[in-house]
C-alpha positions in Angstrom: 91.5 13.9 81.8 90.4 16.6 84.4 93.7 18.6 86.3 94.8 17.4 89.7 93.0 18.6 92.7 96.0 19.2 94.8 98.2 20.9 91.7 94.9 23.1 91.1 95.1 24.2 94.8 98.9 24.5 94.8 97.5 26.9 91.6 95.1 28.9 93.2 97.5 29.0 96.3 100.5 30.3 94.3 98.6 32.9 92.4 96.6 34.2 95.6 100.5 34.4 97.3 101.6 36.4 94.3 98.9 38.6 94.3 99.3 39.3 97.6 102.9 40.1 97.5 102.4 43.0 94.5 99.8 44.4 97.4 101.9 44.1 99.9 104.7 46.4 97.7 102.6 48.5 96.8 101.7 49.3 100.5 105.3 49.4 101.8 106.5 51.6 98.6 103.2 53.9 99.7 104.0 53.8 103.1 107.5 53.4 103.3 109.4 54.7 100.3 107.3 57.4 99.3 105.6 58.1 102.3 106.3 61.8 102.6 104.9 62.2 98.8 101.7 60.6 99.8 101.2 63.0 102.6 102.3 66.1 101.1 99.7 64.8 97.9 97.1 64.5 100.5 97.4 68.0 102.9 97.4 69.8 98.8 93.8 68.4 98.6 93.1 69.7 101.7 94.3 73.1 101.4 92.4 76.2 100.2 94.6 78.9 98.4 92.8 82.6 98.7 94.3 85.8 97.1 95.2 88.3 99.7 94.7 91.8 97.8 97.1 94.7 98.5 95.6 98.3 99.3 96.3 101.1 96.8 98.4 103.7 98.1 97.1 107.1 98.7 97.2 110.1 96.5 98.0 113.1 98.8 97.6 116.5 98.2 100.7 118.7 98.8 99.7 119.7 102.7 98.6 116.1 103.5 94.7 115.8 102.5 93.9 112.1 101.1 92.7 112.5 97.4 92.8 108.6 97.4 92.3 105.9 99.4 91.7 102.5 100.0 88.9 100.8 102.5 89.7 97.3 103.6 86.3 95.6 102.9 84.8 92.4 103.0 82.9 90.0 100.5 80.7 87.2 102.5 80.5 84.0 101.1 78.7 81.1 101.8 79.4 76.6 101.9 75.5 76.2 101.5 76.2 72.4 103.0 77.3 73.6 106.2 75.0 76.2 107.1 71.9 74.2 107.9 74.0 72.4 111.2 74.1 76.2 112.3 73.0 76.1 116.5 72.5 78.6 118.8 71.1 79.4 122.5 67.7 79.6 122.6 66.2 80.5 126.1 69.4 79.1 127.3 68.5 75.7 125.5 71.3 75.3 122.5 68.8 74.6 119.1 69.4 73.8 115.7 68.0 76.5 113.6 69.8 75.9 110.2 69.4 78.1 107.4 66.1 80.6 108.6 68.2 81.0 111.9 71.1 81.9 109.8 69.1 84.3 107.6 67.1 85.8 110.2 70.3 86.4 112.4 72.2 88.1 108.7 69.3 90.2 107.7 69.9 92.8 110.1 73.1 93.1 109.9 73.5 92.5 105.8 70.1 95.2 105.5 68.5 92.2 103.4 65.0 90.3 103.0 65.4 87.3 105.0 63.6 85.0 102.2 66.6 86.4 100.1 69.1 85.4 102.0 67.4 81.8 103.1 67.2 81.4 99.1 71.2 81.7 98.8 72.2 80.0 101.9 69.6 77.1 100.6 71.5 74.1 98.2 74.3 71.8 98.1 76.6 74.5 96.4 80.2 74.5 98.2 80.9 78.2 97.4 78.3 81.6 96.9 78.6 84.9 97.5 76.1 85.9 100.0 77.0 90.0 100.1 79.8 91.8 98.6 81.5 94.8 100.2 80.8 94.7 103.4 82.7 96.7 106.2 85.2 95.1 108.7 83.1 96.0 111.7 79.9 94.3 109.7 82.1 91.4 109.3 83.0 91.4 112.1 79.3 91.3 113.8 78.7 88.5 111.2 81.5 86.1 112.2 80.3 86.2 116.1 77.4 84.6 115.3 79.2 81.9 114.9 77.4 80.2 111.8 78.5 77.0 110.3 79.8 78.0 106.3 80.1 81.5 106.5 83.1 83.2 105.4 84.6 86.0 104.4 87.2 86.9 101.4 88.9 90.3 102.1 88.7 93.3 99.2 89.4 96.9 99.3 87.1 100.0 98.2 88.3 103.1 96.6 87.6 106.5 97.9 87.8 109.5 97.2 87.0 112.6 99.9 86.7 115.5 97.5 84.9 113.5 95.3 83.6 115.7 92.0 86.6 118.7 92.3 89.6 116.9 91.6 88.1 113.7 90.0 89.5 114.3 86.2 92.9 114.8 87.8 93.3 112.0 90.6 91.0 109.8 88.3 89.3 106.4 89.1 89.7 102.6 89.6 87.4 100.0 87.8 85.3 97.9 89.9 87.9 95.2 89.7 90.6 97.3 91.3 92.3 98.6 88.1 93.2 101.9 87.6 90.6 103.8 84.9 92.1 107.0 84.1 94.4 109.8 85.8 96.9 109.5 88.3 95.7 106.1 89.1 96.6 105.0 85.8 99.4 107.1 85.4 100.9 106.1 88.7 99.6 102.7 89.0 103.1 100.6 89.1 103.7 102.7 92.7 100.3 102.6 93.9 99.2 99.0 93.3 101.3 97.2 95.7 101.4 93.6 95.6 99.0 90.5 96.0 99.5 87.9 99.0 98.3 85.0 99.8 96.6 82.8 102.4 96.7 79.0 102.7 94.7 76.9 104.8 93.4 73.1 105.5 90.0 72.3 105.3 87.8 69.4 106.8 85.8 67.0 104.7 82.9 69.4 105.1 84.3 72.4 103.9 85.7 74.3 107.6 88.4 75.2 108.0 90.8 73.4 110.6 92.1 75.8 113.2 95.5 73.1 114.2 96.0 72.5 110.7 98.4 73.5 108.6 98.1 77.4 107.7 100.3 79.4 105.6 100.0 83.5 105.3 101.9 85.7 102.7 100.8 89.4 103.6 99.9 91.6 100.9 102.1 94.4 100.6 100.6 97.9 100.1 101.2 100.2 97.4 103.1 103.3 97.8 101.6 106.2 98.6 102.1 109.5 96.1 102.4 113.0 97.4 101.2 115.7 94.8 102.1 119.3 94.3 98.4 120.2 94.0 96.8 122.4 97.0 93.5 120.6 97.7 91.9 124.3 99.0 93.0 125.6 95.7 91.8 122.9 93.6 88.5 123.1 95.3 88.3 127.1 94.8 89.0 126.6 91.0 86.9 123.9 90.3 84.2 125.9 91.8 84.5 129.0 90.0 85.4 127.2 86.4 82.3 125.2 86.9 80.5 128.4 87.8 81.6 130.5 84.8 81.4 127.4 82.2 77.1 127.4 83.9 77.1 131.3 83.5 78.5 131.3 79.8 76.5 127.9 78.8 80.2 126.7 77.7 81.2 123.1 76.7 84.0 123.2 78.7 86.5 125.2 81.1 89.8 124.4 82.5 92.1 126.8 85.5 95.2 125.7 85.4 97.7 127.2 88.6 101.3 126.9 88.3 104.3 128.0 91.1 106.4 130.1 88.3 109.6 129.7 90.2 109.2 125.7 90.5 106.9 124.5 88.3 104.4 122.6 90.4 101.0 122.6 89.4 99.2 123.8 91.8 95.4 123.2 90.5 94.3 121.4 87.2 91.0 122.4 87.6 88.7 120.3 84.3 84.3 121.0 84.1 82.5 119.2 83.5 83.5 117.2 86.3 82.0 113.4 87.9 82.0 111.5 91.3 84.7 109.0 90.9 83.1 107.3 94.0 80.2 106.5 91.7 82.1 106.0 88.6 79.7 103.8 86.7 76.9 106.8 86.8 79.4 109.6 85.0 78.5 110.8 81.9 80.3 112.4 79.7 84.2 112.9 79.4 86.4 111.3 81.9 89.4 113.3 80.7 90.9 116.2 81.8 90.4 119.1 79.2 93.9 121.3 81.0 96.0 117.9 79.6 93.3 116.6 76.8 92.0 119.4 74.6 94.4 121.3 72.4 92.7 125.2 71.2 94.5 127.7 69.3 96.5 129.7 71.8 95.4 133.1 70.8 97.0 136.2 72.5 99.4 134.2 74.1 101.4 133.1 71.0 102.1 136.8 70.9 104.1 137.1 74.2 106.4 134.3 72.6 106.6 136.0 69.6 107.3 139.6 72.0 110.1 137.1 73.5 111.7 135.9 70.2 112.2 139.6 68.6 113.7 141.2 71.8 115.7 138.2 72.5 117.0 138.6 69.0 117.3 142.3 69.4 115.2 142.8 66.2 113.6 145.3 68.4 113.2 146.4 72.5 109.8 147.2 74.4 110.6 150.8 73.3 110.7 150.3 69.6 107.9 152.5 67.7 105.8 150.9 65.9 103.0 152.8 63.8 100.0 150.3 63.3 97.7 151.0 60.4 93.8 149.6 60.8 94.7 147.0 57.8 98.3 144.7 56.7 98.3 143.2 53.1 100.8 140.0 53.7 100.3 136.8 51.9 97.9 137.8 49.7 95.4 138.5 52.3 94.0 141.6 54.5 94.8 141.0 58.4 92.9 143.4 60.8 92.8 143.4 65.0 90.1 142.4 66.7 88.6 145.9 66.8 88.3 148.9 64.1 90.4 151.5 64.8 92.8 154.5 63.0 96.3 154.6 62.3 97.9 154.2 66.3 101.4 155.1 67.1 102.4 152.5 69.6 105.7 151.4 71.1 106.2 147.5 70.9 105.4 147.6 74.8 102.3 149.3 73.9 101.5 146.7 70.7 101.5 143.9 73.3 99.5 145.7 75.6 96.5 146.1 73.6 97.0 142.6 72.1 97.1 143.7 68.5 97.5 141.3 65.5 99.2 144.0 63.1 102.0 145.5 65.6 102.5 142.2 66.3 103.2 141.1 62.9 104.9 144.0 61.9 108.0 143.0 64.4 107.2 139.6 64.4 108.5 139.2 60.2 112.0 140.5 61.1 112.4 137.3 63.0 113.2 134.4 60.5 110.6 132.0 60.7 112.9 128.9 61.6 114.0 131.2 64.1 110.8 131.9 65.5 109.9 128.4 65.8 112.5 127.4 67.8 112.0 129.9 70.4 108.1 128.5 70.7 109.1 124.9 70.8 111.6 126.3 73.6 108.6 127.5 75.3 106.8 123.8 75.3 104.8 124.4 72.0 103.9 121.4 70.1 105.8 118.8 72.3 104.7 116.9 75.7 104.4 118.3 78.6 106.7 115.8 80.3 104.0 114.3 83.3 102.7 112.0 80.5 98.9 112.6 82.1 96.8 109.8 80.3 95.1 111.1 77.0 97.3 114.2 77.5 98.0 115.9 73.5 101.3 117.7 72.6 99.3 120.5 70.4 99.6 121.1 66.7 103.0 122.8 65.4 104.1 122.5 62.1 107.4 123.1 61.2 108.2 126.3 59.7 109.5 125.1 56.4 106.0 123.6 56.2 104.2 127.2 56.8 102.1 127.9 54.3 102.1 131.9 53.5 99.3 133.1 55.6 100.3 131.0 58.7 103.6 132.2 58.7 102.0 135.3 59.9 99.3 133.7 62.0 101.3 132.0 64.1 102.5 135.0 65.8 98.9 136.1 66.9 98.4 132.4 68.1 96.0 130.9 65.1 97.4 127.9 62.6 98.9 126.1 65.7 97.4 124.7 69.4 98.1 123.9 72.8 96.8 122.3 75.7 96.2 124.3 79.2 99.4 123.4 80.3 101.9 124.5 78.0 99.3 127.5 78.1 100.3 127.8 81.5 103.7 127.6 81.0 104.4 130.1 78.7 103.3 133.2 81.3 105.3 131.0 83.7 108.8 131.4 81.8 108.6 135.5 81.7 107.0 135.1 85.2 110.1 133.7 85.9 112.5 136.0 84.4 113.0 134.1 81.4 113.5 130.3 82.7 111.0 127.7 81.8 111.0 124.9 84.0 108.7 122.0 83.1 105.8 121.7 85.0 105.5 118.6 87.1 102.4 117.3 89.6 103.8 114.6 91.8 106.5 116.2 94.8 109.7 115.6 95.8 110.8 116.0 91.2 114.1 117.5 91.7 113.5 121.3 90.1 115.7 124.0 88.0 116.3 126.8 89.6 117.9 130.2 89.0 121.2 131.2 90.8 122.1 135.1 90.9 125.8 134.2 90.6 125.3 131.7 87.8 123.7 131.3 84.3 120.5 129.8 84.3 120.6 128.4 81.1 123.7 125.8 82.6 121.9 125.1 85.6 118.8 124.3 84.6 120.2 121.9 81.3 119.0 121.3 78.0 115.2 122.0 77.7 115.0 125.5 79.2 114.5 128.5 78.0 116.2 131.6 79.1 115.8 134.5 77.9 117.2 137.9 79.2 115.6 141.4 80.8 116.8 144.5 79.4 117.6 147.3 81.0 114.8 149.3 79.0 111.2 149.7 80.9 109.4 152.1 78.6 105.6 153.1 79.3 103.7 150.1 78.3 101.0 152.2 76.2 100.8 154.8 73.7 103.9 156.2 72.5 103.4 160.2 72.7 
């Protein structure tokens, strides 16, 4: 037997009512209960989210000059879909001229082929890059045109005026924005500011709606870092390194200039050099050689070791000392660096004409743990302190590790090495009567300075050197 007519409509009747009542919960939950999720769910589709950068601070030299910079710029991008509506006034008559009117009116002003830029504004792709760092006045002549799609995304450009003399120093940032090397790397945390952010709604087509809802978090800018360098006398000793390294045909040259009451570095002067403006066309090292590249000191190990025996009064600048044309020590012959006859020299006189033997001859009445702690007080073997990127501390054994020749060695400046800088601030310390102070390259580094009515050793802390004048100021030559 076949159902009911009427209790198959009742059926169909009572299911169609129950159907519509889950419809008719679900619209007042949607509308009612959770209304305000629904809408906030909707204006997220519709917004855009764009990363605001933040400028780099600028790297200053001491009297102001920009080292470093930042260039607002601006990348141009395209919503291929919108361009071809793109109108304009033609003989007063408003015309659609789409895509060829839009690449016609950009080539001028982007200095591109138009059948370039017709080919990338052509296609159904909601997002290209049509140029990239553009200025702000270019953008600016782009966005009264007034074409349907175009936008802009907002970027930043390094420069850096004196370019080539102080590149090794300041250093460089990728193309990304990073920091590559130098003070921009070394610095970075203060200079690279922080990101913002800008939110707006878009239409179904991809514009942007001017009443809707818009949200702006403003970059903020990174700080900006004053150095102790003298931009005139960076430029003067970059010039004449890289004209004496040309002369010589040398790999490499360095000037380093330090203040010897304060400590500033006045010039860090590194050949060869590059254009951090063009940074993906330098060859070469990137480094700087005054912070990088450790060399044996030489001559002026023997000033320290001039400083260690007066200091420990195993002799004064008058001392004789009779210096015979060869010194068996260690098994081995030493000699200066030119022939000569027995000389009867005071100790003033030894250092004077730089030679290895007087040297040596005072220098082994200083203990050798003795003698190295007065060249590690002079900076040997250790950091300079600025933590410069790629920067070396030098090569210093300890003394119990001396083998026998280079316990002699040492004293002349050979079986050890040191960068530019702790070069530098050895002359610095007797330059300053005795007081080292560590150098440093950013201003406003609180500084040790000497006091007539104090000691300098308390003022200045632990780290410094001081070591004492005497009275004594012999001839600083041959002892008649």
């Amino acid at each position: 037997m076949g159902v009911h007519p009427e209790r198959r409509i009742r059926f169909l009747l009572l299911t169609g009512l129950f159907v519509l009542s889950l419809f008719g919960a679900q619209l007042f939950r949607l509308q009612a209960l959770d209304a305000s999720t629904m809408a906030n769910a909707a204006l997220k589709s519709r917004l855009s989210i764009v990363a605001v950068p933040a400028l780099r601070g600028d790297i200053t030299a001491s009297n102001g000059d920009v080292l470093a910079t930042s260039i607002e710029r601006r990348n141009v991008t395209a919503d291929q879909t919108a361009v071809p509506t793109y109108k304009k006034k033609v003989n007063g008559v408003s015309v659609t001229v789409g895509v060829a009117g839009a690449a016609a009116d950009l080539a001028p002003i982007l200095a591109k082929p138009e059948a370039e830029l017709a080919t990338t504004l052509t296609g159904t792709r909601r997002f290209v890059y049509v140029a990239k760092d553009i200025s702000v006045s270019g953008w600016r002549k782009i966005q009264a045109l007034g074409i349907p799609g175009i936008y802009s995304e907002t970027t930043s450009k390094r420069s850096y005026p004196i370019a080539s003399a102080a590149a090794s120093l300041v250093g460089w940032v990728h193309a990304d924005g990073s920091a590559g090397g130098g003070l921009e790397l070394l610095l970075n945390k203060q200079l690279q500011g922080r990101p913002g952010e800008s939110t707006y709604e878009l239409s179904r087509d991809g514009r942007m709606i001017t009443t809707g809802a818009q949200q702006i978090t403003p970059a903020v800018p990174g700080q900006d870092v004053r150095l102790t360098m003298d931009s005139d006398l960076q430029w003067f000793a970059q010039n004449a390194i890289a004209q004496k390294v040309n002369q010589t045909q040398a790999l490499s040259g360095t000037v380093v200039v330090m203040n010897v009451k304060t400590g500033q570095l006045a010039a860090v002067a590194s050949y060869p050099t590059f254009d951090p403006n063009n940074i993906a066309k330098a060859n070469g090292n990137l480094n700087n050689n005054a912070f990088g590249e450790a060399f044996e000191p030489g001559s002026t190990a023997k000033v320290m070791t001039a400083a260690a025996a007066i200091q420990e009064g195993v002799a004064t600048p008058a001392t004789p000392v009779v210096v015979p044309d060869r010194l068996a020590r260690a098994d081995q012959l030493f000699r200066d660096s030119h022939e000569h006859g027995v000389e009867d020299l005071t100790f003033a006189g030894v250092i004077a004409q730089s030679s290895n033997i007087g040297t040596m001859m005072v220098g082994e009445k200083v203990p050798p743990a003795t003698l190295e702690k007065y060249f590690r007080a002079f900076g040997v073997g250790q950091p300079t302190g600025i933590g410069f990127p790629g920067e070396t501390p030098g090569i210093f054994a300890k003394s119990q590790n001396w083998s026998g020749s280079q316990r002699y060695t040492v004293m002349y400046g050979q079986g050890l090495s040191v960068n530019a800088i702790q070069a530098a601030g050895v002359f610095q310390t007797i330059a300053n009567g005795g007081v080292r102070v560590p150098p440093t390259l950013v201003g406003q580094h609180h500084q040790c300075r000497r006091h007539r009515d104090t000691d300098a050793t308390s003022r200045c802390g632990e780290g410094h050197l001081r070591i004492d004048r005497h009275d004594a100021q012999p001839d600083a030559g041959v002892r008649r």
